[in-house]
N, C-alpha and C positions, 0 to 999 in steps of 0.2 A: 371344585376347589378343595376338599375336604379330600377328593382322595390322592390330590396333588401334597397335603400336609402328611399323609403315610405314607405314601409312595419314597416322597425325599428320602424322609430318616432310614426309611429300610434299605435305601439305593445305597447312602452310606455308611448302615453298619454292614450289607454284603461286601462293600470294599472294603473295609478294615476289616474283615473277617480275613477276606481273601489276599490280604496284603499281611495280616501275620502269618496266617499258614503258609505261604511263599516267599515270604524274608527273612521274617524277624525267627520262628519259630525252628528254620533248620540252624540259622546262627548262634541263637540260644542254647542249642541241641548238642552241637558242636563248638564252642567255643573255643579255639587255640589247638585244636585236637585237629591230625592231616587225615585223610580219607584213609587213608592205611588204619589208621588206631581205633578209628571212627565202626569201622567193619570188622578186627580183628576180637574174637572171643577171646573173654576174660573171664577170671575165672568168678564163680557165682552165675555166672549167667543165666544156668541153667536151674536156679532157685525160681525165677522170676520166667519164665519163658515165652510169655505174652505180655510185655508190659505196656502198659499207657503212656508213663512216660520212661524215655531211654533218653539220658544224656550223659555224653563221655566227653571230658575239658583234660588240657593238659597244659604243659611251660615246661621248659626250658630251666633248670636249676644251676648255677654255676658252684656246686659241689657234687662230690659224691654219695651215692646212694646212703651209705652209713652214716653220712650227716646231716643227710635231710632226714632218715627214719626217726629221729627221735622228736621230731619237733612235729612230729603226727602221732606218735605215739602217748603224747600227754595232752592232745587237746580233749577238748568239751569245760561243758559248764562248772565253773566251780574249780576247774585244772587252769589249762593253760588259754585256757577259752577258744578262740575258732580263728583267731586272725582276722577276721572279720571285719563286720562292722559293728562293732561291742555293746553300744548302745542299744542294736536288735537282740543279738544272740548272746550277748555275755553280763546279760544285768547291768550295763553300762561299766563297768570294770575293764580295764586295757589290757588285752591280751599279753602273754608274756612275749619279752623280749630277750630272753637265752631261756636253754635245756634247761629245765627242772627236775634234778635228779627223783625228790618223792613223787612223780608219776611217770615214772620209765619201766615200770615194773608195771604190763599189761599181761594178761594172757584172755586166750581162748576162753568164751562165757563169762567173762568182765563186760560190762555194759559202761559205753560212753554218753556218760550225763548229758539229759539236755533240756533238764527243768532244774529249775533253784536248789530244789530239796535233793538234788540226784537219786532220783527214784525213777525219773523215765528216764529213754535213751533208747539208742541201738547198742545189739550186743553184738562184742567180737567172736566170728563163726573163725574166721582163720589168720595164722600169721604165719610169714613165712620172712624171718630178718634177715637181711634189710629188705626186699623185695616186692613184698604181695603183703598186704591188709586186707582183709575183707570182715562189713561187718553187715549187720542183718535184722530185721524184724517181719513179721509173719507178712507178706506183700512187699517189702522192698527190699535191696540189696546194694551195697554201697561201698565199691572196692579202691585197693591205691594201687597202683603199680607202681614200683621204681625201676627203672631201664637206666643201666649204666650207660653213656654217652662220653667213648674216649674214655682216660683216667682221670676224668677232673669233673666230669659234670651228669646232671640225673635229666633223664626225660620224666615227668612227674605225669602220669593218668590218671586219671579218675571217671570212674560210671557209677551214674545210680539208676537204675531202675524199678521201674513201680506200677505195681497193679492193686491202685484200692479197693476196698471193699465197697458193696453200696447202701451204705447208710449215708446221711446227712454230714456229721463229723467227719468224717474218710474222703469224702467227697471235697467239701469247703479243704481238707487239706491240700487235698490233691491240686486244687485250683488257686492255694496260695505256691506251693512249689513251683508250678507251671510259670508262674508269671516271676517270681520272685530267683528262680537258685540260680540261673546265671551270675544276676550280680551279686550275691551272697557268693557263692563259687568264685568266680573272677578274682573278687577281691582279694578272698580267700589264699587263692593260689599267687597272686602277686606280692599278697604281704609274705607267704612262705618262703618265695624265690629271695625276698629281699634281706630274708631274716637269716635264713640257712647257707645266702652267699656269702655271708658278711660274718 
């Protein structure tokens, strides 16, 4: 009787083990992004070259590249915040709803806030306007691409990948991104597509 009370529970967390790592975990992985984008290097990649986690999401913008760039060029904390969902990532403050000209002005080794105090963050390793953003911290690397589609509309990419360190903090990090940046991302890119068509 007593090993029928382990046997269950372990019978079920093997199947939801094995039912993220077979569903959820490649759709997560790939969100909106076609197997072409999915496999195609980008650029940073080669910062990160074994990473833990890899996930590239993309949409569909119904503008063009030079009007979506700036409405990624002033996000983080304290800017224009993450389009998000605010209440997580933006101190509860609503992300902005048009270009703001005082944060359009980024370059290379600017760091985009992402504590209250804007003291952490990732920094920008490259820009290339309107096109390629990339930006970076020692183990991850988190790039944009803008792909013109036709003269009216952006393919919008996005990869980040990551190899933590292993300590305890790096780790519990690593395991909240896992579970969490799809719908952070998603959102993300949806509030984008809605803000920069319009």
């Amino acid at each position: 009787m007593r090993a029928r009370h382990v046997l269950l529970p372990l019978a079920l967390l093997s199947g939801a083990v094995a039912g993220y790592l077979r569903w959820y975990r490649p759709w997560q992985l790939t969100w909106g992004a076609t197997p072409d984008e999915v496999t195609r290097t980008m650029t940073g990649d080669d910062l990160v070259p074994h990473p833990v986690f890899d996930a590239t999401h993309a949409i569909t913008i119904e503008a063009p590249p030079h009007e979506v760039w700036p409405w990624l060029v002033q996000v983080g904390v304290g800017r224009a915040g993450w389009y998000s969902y605010d209440l997580l990532d933006n101190l509860g403050r609503p992300s902005a709803t048009q270009i703001l000209p005082q944060w359009q002005d980024l370059a290379v080794g600017d760091v985009i806030p992402m504590s209250p105090d804007g003291t952490q963050g990732i920094e920008v390793l490259a820009l290339d306007e309107p096109s390629t953003m990339l930006w970076g911290s020692p183990g991850t690397t988190w790039v944009w691409q803008l792909d013109p589609v036709g003269a009216t509309a952006t393919r919008l990419v996005t990869r980040i990948r990551s190899r933590p360190k292993r300590d305890p903090g790096s780790l519990a990090f690593a395991v909240l991104v896992e579970l969490t940046d799809v719908w952070m991302m998603r959102k993300m890119l949806l509030t984008l597509r809605e803000r920069a068509a319009a």
